[in-house]
N, C-alpha and C positions, 0 to 999 in steps of 0.2 A: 481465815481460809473458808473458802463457802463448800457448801454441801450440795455437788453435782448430784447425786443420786445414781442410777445405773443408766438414763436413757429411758425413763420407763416413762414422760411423758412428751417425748419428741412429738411431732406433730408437723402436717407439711401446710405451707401458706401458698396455694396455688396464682394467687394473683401475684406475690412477689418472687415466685420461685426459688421458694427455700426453706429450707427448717428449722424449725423454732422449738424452745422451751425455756421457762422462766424459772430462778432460783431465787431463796429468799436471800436479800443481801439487807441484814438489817433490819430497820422498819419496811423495804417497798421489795417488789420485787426487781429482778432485775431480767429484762428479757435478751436472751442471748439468740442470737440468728446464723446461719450458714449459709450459704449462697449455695446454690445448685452447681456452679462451676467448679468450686472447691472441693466438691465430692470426688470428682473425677469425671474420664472421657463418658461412664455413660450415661450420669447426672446429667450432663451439658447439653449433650446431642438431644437427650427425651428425658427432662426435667418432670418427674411424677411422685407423687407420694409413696408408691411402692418399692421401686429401686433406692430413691436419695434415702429415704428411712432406714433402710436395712442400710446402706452403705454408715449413715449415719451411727448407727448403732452400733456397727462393727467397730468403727472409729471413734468410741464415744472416749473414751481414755486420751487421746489426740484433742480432740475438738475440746476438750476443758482444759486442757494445758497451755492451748493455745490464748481461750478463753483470760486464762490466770495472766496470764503475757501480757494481752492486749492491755487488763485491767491496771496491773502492777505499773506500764506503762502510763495510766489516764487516757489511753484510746480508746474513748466513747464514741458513739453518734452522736450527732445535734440532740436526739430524742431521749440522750440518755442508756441506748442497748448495747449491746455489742456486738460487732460483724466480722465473721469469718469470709473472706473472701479468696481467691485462689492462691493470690499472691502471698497472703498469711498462712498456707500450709506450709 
């Protein structure tokens, strides 16, 4: 089982729009990502660091279960990360 942590280092990726944080899985890290649409209507409409953060963080119990899901599954990216996207809430 990995060690989410609380959310304490989310952080917003403005060119992909969406939020990120990495856990140690192992020897590497593993980088988990969000999609701005996943958050919700007001994510989508005005995707910003300020809103999806906190919405993120609200949610942060949610987004690693889903995380765990994806994983348990082997639904990676090509890159190796993991994507929350809308359809995965």
């Amino acid at each position: 089982m990995l060690d989410y942590g609380v959310g304490e280092d989310l952080y917003w990726d403005p060119m992909r729009k969406e939020v990120r944080f990495s856990v140690a899985q192992g020897e590497r890290q593993l980088l988990c990502r969000i999609e701005a649409d996943a958050l919700g209507p007001r994510c989508a409409e005005a995707p910003g660091a300020g809103v999806c953060l906190d919405v993120a963080r609200r949610h942060f119990g949610h987004i690693t279960h889903r995380i765990s899901d994806k994983l348990a599954l082997g639904l990676t990216e090509p890159d190796g990360s993991v994507l929350i996207r809308a359809k995965d809430w």
